[in-house]
KOLZA-336983 format. One record per residue (C-alpha): residue in one letter; x, z, y. Coordinates in Angstrom, 2 decimals, always signed. Each point is the difference from the previous one (the first is absolute). Layout:
# KOLZA-336983
<atom bator="A" u="X" w="Z" v="Y"/>
...
# end
This chain:
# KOLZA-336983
<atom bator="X" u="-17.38" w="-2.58" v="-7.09"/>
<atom bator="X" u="-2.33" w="+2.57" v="+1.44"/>
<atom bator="X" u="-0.68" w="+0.73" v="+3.39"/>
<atom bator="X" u="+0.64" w="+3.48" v="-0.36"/>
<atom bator="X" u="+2.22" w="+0.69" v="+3.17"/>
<atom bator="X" u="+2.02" w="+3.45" v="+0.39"/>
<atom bator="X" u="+0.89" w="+1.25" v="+3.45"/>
<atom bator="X" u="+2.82" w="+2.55" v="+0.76"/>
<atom bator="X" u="+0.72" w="+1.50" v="+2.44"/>
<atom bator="X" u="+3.50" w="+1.95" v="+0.60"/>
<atom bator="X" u="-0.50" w="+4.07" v="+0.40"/>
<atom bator="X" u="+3.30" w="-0.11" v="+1.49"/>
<atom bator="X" u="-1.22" w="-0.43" v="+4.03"/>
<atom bator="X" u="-3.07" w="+0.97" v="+1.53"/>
<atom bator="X" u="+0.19" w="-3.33" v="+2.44"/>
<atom bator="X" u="-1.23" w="-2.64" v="-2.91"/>
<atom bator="X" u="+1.15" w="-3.26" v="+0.84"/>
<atom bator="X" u="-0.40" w="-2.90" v="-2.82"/>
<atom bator="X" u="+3.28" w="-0.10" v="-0.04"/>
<atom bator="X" u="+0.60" w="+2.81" v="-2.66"/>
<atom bator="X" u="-2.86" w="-0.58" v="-2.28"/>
<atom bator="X" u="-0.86" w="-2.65" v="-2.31"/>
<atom bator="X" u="-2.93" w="-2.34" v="-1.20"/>
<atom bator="X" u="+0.20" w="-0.76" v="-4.45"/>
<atom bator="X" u="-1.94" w="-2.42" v="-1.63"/>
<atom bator="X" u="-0.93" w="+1.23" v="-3.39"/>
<atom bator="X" u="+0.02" w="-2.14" v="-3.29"/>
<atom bator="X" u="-2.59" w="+0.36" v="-2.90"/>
<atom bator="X" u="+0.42" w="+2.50" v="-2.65"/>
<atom bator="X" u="+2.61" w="-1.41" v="-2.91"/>
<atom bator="X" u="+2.48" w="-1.54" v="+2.66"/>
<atom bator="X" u="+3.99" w="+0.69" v="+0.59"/>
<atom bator="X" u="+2.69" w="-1.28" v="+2.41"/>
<atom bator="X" u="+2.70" w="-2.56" v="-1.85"/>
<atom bator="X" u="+2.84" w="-1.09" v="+1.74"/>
<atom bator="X" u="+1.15" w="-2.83" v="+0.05"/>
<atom bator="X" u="+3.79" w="+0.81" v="-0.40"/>
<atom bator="X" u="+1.09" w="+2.47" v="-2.95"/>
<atom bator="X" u="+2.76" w="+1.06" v="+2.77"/>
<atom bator="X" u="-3.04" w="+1.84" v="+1.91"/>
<atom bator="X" u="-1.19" w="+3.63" v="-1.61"/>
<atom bator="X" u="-2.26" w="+2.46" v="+2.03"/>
<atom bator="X" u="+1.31" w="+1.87" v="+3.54"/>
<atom bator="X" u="-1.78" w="+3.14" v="-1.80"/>
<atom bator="X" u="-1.98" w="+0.80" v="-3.16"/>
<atom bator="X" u="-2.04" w="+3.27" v="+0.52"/>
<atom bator="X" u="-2.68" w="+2.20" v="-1.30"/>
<atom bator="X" u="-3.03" w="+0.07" v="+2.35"/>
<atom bator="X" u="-3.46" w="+1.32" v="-1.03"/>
<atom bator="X" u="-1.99" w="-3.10" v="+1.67"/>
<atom bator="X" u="+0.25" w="-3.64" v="+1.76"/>
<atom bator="X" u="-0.03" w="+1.34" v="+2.91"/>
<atom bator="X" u="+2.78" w="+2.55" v="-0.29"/>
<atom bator="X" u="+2.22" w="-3.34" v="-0.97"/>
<atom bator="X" u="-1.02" w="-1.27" v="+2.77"/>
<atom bator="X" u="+0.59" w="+2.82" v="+2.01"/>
<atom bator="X" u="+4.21" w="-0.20" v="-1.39"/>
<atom bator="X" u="+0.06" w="-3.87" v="+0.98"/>
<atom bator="X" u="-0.89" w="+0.45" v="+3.33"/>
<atom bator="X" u="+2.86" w="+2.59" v="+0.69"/>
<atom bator="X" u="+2.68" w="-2.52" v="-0.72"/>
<atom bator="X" u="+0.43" w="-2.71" v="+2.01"/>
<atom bator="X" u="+1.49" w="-2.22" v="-2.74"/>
<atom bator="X" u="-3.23" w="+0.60" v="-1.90"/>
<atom bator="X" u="-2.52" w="-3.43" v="-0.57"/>
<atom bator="X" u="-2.17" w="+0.86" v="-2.69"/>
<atom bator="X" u="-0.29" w="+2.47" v="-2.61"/>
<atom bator="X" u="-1.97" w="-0.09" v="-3.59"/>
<atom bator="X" u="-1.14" w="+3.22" v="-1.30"/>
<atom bator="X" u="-1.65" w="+0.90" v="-4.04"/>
<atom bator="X" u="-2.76" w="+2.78" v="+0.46"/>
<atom bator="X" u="+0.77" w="+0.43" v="-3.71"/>
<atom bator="X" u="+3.44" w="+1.02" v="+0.28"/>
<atom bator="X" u="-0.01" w="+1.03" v="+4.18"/>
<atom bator="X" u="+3.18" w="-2.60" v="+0.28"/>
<atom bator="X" u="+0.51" w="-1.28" v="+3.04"/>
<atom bator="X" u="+2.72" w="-2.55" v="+0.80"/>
<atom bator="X" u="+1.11" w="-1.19" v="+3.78"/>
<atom bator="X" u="+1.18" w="-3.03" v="+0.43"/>
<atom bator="X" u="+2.18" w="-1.97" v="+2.30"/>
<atom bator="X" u="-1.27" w="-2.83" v="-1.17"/>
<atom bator="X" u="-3.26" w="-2.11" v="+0.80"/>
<atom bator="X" u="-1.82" w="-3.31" v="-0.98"/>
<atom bator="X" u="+2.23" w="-2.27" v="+1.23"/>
<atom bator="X" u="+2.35" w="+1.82" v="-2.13"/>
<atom bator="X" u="-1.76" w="+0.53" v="-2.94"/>
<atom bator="X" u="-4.00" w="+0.15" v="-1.23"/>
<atom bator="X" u="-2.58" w="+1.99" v="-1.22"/>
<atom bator="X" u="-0.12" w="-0.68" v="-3.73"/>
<atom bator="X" u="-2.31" w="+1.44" v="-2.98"/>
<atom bator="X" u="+1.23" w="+3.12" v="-1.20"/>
<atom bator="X" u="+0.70" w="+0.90" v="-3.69"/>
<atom bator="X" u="-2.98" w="+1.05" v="-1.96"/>
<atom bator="X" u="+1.14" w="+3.77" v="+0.36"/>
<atom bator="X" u="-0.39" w="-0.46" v="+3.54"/>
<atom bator="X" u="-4.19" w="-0.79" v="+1.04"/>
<atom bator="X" u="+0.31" w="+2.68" v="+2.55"/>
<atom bator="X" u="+3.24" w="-1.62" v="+2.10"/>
<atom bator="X" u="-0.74" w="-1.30" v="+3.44"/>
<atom bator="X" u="+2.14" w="-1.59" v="+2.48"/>
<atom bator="X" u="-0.35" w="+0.77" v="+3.67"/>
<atom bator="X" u="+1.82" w="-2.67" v="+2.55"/>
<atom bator="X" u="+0.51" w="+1.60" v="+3.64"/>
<atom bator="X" u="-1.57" w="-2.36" v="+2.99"/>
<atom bator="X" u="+3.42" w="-1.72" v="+1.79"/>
<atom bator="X" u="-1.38" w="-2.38" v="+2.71"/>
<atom bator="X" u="+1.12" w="-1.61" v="+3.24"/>
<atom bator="X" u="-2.11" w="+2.71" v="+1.68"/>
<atom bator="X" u="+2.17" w="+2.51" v="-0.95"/>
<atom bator="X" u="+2.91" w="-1.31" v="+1.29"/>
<atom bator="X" u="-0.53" w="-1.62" v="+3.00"/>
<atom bator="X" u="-0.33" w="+2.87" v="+2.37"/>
<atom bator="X" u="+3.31" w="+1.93" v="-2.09"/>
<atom bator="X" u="+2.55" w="-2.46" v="-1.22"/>
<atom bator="X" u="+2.88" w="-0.91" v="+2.39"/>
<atom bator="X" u="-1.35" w="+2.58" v="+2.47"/>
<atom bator="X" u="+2.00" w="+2.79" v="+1.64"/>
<atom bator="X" u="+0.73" w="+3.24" v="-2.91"/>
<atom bator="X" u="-2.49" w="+2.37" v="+1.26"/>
<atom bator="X" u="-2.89" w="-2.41" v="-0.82"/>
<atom bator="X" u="+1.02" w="+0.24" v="-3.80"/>
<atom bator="X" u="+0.85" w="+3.92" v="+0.18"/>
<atom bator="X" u="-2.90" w="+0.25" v="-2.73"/>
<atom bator="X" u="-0.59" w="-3.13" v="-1.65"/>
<atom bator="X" u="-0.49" w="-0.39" v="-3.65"/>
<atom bator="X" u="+0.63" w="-3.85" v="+0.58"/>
<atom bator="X" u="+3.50" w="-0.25" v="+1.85"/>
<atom bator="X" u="+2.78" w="+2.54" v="+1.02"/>
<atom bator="X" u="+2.70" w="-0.16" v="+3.01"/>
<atom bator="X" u="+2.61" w="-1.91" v="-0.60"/>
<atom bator="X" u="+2.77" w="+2.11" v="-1.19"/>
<atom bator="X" u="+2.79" w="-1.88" v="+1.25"/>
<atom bator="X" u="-0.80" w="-0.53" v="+3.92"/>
<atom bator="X" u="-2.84" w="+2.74" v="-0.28"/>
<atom bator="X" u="-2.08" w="-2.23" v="+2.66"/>
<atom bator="X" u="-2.43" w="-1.79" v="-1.77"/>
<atom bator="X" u="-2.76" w="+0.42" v="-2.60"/>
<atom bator="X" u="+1.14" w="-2.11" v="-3.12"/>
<atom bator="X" u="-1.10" w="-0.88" v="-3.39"/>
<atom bator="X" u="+1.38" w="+3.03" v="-2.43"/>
<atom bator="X" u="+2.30" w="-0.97" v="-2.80"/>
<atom bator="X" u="-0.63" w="-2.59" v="-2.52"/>
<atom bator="X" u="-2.81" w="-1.76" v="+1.83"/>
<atom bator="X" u="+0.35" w="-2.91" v="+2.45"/>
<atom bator="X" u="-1.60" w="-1.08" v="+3.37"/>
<atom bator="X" u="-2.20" w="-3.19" v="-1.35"/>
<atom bator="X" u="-0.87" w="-0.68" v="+3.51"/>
<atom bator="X" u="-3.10" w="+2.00" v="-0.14"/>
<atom bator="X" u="+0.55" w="+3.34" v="-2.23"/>
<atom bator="X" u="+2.90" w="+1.45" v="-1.73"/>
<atom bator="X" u="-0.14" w="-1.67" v="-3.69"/>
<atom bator="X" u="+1.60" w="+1.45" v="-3.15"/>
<atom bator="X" u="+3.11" w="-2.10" v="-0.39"/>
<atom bator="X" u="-0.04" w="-2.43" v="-3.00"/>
<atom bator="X" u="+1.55" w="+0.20" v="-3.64"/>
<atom bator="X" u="+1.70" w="-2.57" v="-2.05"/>
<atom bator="X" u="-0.92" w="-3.92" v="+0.23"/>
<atom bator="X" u="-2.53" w="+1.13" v="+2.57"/>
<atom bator="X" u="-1.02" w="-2.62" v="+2.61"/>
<atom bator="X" u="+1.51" w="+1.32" v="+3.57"/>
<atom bator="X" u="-0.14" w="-1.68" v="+3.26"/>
<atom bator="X" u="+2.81" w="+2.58" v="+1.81"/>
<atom bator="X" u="+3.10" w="+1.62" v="-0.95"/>
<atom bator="X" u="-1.30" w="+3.26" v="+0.33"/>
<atom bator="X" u="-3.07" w="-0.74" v="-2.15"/>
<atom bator="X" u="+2.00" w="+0.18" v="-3.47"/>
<atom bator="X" u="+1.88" w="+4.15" v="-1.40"/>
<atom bator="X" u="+3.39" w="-0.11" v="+1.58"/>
<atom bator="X" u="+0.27" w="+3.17" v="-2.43"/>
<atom bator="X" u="-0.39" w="-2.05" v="-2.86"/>
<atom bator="X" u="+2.05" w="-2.46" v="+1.21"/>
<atom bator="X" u="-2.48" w="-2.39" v="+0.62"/>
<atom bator="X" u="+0.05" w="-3.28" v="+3.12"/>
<atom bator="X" u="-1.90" w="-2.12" v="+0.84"/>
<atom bator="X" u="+0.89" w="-3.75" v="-0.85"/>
<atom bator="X" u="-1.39" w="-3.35" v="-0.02"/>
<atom bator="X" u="-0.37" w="-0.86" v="-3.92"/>
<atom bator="X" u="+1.28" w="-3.48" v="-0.28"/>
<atom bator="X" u="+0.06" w="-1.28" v="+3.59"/>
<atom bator="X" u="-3.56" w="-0.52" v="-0.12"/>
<atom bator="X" u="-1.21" w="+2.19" v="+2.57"/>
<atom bator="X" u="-1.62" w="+2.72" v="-2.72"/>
<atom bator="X" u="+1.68" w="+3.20" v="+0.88"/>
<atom bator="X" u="+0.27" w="+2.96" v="-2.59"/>
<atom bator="X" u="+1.76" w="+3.70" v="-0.61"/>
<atom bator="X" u="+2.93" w="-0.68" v="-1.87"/>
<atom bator="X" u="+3.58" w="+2.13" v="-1.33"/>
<atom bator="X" u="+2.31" w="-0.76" v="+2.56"/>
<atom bator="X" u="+2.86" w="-0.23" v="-3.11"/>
<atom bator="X" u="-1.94" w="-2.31" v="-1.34"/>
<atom bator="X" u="-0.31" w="-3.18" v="+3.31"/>
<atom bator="X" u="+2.20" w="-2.82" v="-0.13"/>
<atom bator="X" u="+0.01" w="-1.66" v="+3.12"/>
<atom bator="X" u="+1.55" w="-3.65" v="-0.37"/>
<atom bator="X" u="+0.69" w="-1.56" v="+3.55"/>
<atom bator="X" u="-1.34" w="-3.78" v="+0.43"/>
<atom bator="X" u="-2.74" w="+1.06" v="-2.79"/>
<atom bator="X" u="-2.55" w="-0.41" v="+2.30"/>
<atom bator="X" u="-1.25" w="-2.89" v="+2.36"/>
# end
């Protein structure tokens, strides 16, 4: 990967804090985002005239994690996703001018936002007030609190470690495969539970 790294900041407030813009590591030139589930498609796919315009349209949505972009074509896709749920793969020959940017999610982030009263998340790109008590900054939909940032949640046969790590919307828990203490993202029609299996 390059070290090419693109700072935004959002136009939106004249007080800056680093809680509304966003840090992207850049890949080389002839590089695209694959998912790892064929469930998972783009949040957006866009015209933009340049890398940083993409950028730019990740940033304003929270859900956003990284974005690839074709200076060919001006595409630019957002997605949800990010490399624990998917990876940066070759793209097709047609492609040698895709790049994938991956936006910076780190403990630092977090720490001074998450579980903290709502008015310390009023303009966070990284969590949002809970909607249901409206008291606390939370992670936003279809992420989960990994004990250090809020993580995209995990896709089928995915290894977990808590029941909120695995898509509820794609009807998705997470189980112990087997008794053995390996935990993964699996259909909820599809457990069988048989009592006395395990010792």
């Amino acid at each position: 990967m390059s070290t090419v790294i693109l700072l935004l900041l959002s136009l939106s407030s004249v007080d800056l804090s680093y809680q509304d813009q966003s840090t992207a590591r850049l890949s080389n030139f002839g590089y695209t985002f694959t998912s790892y589930s064929s469930a998972s498609t783009p949040l957006l796919t866009l015209a933009q005239g340049s890398i940083l315009r993409c950028h730019m349209q990740c940033n304003q949505r929270i859900a956003c994690r990284l974005f690839d972009y074709d200076s060919d074509t001006n595409q630019c896709r957002l997605w949800s996703d990010d490399l624990t749920t998917g990876m940066i793969s070759l793209a097709i020959a047609s492609k040698p001018q895709s790049r994938v940017g991956v936006i910076r999610i780190a403990p630092d982030i977090y720490t001074p936002i998450h579980n903290q009263p709502c008015d310390k998340c009023a303009d966070s790109r990284y969590v949002e007030c809970d909607p249901l008590s409206l008291t606390f900054c939370q992670c936003p939909p279809m992420t989960f609190w990994d004990g250090s940032v809020c993580s995209p949640q995990r896709y089928l046969n995915q290894s977990c470690a808590i029941i909120d790590s695995c898509r509820s919307d794609l009807a998705l828990e997470c189980r112990d495969v087997g008794c053995n203490s390996v935990f993964q993202c699996l259909n909820q029609t599809n457990v069988v539970t048989v009592a006395g299996f395990c010792k």
